[in-house]
Each structure stands twice: as C-alpha cells, then as structure tokens.
N, C-alpha and C positions, 0 to 999 in steps of 0.2 A: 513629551507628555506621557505619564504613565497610568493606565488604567486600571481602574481596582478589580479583583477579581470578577467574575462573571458568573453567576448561578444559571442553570439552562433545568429545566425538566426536561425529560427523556424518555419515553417509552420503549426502546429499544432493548434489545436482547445489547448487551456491551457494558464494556470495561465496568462504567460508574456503579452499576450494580453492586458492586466488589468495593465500596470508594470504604467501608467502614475495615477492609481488610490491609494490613502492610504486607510489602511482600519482599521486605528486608531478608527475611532469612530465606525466604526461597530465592531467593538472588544470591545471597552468598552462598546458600549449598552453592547453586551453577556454579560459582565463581573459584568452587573449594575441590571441584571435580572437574577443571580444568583442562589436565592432561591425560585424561582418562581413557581416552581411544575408543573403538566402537569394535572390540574383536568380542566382545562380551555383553549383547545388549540388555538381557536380563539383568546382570549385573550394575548395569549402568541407570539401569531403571529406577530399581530397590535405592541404589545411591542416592538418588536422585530426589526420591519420594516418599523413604519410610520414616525419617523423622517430621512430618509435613501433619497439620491436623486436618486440612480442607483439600476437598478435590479441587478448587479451583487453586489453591497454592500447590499443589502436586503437577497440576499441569503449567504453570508458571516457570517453575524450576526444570518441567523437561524443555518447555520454550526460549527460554533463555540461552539454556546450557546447546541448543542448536543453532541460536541465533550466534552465539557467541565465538562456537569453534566449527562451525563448518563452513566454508568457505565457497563463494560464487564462482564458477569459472567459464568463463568469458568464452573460450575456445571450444568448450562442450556446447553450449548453447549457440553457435556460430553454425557448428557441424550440424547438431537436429534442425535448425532451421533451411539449412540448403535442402537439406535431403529431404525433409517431409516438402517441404517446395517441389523438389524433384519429383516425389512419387504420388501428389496429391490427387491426381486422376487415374491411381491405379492402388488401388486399397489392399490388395493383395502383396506387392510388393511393400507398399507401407507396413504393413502390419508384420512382415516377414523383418523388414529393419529395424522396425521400433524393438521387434522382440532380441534381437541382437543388441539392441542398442542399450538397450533396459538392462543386459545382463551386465555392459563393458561399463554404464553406466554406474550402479550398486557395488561393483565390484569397485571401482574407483572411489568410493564416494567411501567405505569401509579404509581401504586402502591410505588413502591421500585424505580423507575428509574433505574432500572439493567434490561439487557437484554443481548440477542446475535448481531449477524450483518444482520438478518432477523427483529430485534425492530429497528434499530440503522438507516436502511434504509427505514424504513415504515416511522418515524418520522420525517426522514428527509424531505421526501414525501407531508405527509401530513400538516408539517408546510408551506412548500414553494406553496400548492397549495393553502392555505389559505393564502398566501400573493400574489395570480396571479400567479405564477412562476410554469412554466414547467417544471415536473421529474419526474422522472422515476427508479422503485426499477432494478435494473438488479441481473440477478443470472447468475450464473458461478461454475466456478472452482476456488478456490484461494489457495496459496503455501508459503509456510513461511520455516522459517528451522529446525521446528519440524514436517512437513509435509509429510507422506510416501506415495511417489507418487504410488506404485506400490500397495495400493489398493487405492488410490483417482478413483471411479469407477463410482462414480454420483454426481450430482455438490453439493460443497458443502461452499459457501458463499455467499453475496450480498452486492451489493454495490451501488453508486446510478449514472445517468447520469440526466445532468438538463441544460436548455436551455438558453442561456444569450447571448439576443443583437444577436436574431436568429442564435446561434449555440451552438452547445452539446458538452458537458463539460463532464471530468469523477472526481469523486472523492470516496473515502472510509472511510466515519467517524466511522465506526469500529477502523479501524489500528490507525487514526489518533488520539484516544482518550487515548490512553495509552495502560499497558497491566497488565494481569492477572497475578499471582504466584497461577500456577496449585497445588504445595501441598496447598495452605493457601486459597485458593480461594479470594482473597484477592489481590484486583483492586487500583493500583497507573496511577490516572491522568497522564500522561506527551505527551502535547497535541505535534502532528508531523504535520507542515503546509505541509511537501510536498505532503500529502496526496491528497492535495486541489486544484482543476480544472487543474491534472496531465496529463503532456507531455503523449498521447495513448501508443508510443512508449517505452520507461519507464513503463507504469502500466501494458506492456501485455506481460513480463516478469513473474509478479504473478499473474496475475487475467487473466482466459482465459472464456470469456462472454458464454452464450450459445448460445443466438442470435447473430449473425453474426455483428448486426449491430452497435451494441454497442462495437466493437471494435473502431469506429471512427477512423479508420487506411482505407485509397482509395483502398492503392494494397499492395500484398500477405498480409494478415494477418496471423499469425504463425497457424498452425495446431496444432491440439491435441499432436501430438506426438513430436511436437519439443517443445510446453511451457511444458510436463513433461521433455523434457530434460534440460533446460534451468539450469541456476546456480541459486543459491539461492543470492536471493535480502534480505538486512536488511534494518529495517526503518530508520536508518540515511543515507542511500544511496540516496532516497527520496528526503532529503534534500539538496545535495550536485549535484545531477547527471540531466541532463538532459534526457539523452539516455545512455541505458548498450551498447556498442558493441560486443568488444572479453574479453576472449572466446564467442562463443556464447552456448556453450552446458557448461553443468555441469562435464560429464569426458571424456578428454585429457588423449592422447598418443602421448609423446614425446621422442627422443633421448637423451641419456646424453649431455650437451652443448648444444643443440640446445635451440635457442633462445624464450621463450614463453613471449608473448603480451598480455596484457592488455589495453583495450582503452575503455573511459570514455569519453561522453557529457559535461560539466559542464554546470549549470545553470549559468546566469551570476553574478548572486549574491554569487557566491561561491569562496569560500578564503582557500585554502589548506596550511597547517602549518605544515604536516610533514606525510610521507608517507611510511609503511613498512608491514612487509607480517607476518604470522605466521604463521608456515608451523606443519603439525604433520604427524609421518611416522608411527604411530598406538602405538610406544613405548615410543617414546619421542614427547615433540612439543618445538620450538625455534622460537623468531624475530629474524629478518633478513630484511636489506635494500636492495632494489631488485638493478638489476644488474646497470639498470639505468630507469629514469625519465624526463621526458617532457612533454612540451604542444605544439602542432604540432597542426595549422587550426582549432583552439579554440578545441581542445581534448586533455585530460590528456593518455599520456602513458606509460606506466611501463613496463620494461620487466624485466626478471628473468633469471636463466641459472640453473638446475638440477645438479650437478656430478656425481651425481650413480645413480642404479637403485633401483628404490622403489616402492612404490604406497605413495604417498603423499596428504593429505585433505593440501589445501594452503586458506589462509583468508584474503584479503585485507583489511588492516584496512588506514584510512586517519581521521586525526586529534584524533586520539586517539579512534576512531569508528568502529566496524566491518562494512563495505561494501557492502563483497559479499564473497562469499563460492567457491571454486570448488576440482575436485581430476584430480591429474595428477598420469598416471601409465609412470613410465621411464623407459625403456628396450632396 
C-alpha cells in the first residue's frame, strides 16, 4: 500500500522553511567542483558561492561539496577514541594530545581529504565563514547503533549549527556523507539529505549538544539521562521522519496482548510503500506485519501485539529501510 503525501506544520528552525527554494544548482556547482582539492580555501569558497542569489543556497553548495568529497576515516576515529579514553582522568595530558592530534588531524584532512567529524565540521566552518555565513562547530554526545552508551562518558562527536535569514539551523556532514566498513576501513560515499538543516526535535534523539543552546529546542530539551535512553535512530529514518515520538525510551515492558505503539512525524515529502517489523528473541529473528497501520493528524502509526513472554530486540523497517531499533521485555 502506498501512502499519499503527508502535510506536517512545523515550527522549527529546519530544512521546510526553505521548501519554496530548489537547490538544483547549488548541487550541481558541488557537483561541478568536484576535484577541486582544498590547498586553496578561499578559492574554493568563491567557487562554490558567487554565482548563488541566497545565503541559504550558498551554504548548501559548501554542504554538499563536503558531504560529497571528504571522506570518513575509520582508523582516525579509532585512534582519538583509545586515547582520549586513555587520558580522560588527566586533562592535562588530554589537552597536550588533542593539540597534537588537531594538527596531524587538519593536516591530513587538507592532504588526503579524509578525516573524522571534528575535520568534517571545522571545514564546514571555515568554508561558510569565508563565504560571510555564520557557523558554528558544536560538540556533543552522538549515538548511532554501534554506540555503547553505558561508557559514552565524555562527548564524543561534532556537528555544525549556521545561521540562515537570521536563524540557526542544525545539520551533520559527518553522518550525512556516507559510511565507513570498520574491518576494511574503506569509506563509501552515499550522501543522506536529512542530515541537512534537521528538524531539533528529530536530531536530539542522536545528537545530545553540550551547550544547551545549540539544542535550538525553547522548552524542556531532553536531559542527559533520557537521550541515553532514547531508541536508536538509523540514517534513512532522517529521510523519511519529521519527529520520533513513541516509544520514546529504547526498552519497554509490556504485557502479552497488550497493545505497543509506534508513532512517527513524517516529512511532507515522504511516501511510504510498505511497512513491517523484524523482531529477534536472541535465538531466532522473523518479519512480521505489525498488528495494524495508519496515519492519524499527519503521523504514521503502528501498533503490534506480543503473545508470549520474551525479551525481544524489534526493528522497524519502512520501505525496505531499517528506522529505528528498540527491546521490549514481555512478562
């Protein structure tokens, strides 16, 4: 079954604000400045941005053009994670390797165009400031589904917020640029738009800022202890979802039969073609079409029904995509 578009209001600072602009040609400059290299960033800036009429299509085109050729590396981000682990109880020595780190870091990133999400946000930075454009690196906490929250103990990603048409935007050209294969170290392109000037609400599910203010959320912003509990977000979820709602935690205690919910935002540009679960009880895993399906006040929702008791990892997948993650204990 396929579902017709979805209209959402939105008071957010994000993308839809923009929905009356195309950003065809700011994608093809990226696309036309390809091998451009980065020994000249001024240069690559002006390229990037002088035939452009909008600040928000100026910064598109440097977003793009870093989502597109700078590359994740796996092995960098291996190395800062032992070490700052290593030196976490001595700030001193931290601070003495990070500054080392920072420089082999930039150097390579100019070099090789490979880096982590500490290059990935500097550049982003510094290209937009050399185009006028206000932004900003943000550090945080970030969660993905290889992430083990119970030592996530000091922030450990960056992303960027940048100012368009007097307000602040968030986006993460890290996630949005493709991803790593941790044995092979060995980075495939596959560039994810929802990355790009995302709904607060949506990005603070994975990304928990450390300055307050770069939540760009007015009231309650999630506390430390509820984004570790939060369920795990996938990068096609990005694309499709406006806002996660339920669950809102990651693990669920429910009764056999009793009814568990699901509910989903949609972006209005989002077109669902088929929707099912993929449940694993630790011995087995199965698809399964959930109990039933709708769109209720422009939100997708799903419910399910358990029989027995188990402990169950469940995956929502939508168009052939993993979602989102959670575990339900049935008792």
């Amino acid at each position: 079954m396929i579902w017709p578009f979805i209209f959402v209001t939105q008071i957010y600072a994000q993308r839809s604000d923009f929905n009356h602009l195309d950003f065809k040609k700011s994608d093809s400059i990226a696309l036309a400045y390809k091998d451009e290299g980065l020994s000249n960033l001024p240069l690559l800036a002006y390229n990037l941005t002088s035939h452009l009429d909008t600040e928000v299509e100026r910064f598109r085109a440097i977003y793009v053009w870093v989502c597109q050729n700078i590359s994740n590396n796996y092995n960098l981000f291996l190395k800062q994670k032992r070490q700052r682990q290593r030196f976490k109880n001595d700030s001193t020595k931290l601070e003495k390797w990070n500054s080392n780190f920072r420089k082999k870091l930039f150097s390579k990133l100019r070099k090789d165009q490979s880096t982590i999400c500490t290059g990935y946000a500097y550049l982003v930075k510094e290209l937009s400031q050399l185009a006028h454009i206000e932004c900003e690196i943000v550090i945080g906490y970030g969660r993905v589904s290889t992430t083990n929250v119970d030592k996530l103990d000091q922030p450990n990603h960056s992303w960027n917020a940048v100012k368009l048409d007097n307000k602040w935007y968030l986006c993460d050209p890290t996630w949005a640029s493709g991803y790593p294969n941790p044995k092979t170290n060995r980075f495939t392109f596959q560039y994810n738009d929802g990355f790009f000037l995302t709904n607060p609400m949506l990005f603070s599910v994975n990304h928990f800022p450390v300055k307050s203010k770069w939540w760009l959320i007015e009231k309650n912003p999630p506390s430390l202890h509820h984004f570790l509990d939060s369920p795990v977000l996938y990068g096609k979820a990005y694309t499709l979802l406006n806002k996660h709602i339920l669950p809102d935690k990651m693990n669920q205690t429910v009764l056999p039969y009793q009814k568990v919910r699901f509910e989903y935002d949609l972006k209005s540009t989002a077109q669902i073609k088929g929707i099912k679960l993929l449940i694993d009880n630790g011995f087995t895993s199965w698809e399964t079409i959930p109990f039933s399906t709708s769109t209720l006040n422009a939100s997708l929702i799903i419910e399910h029904q358990f029989k027995t008791s188990g402990l169950y990892d469940v995956h929502v997948i939508i168009n052939e995509d993993f979602i989102a993650s959670y575990t339900f204990k049935v008792k």
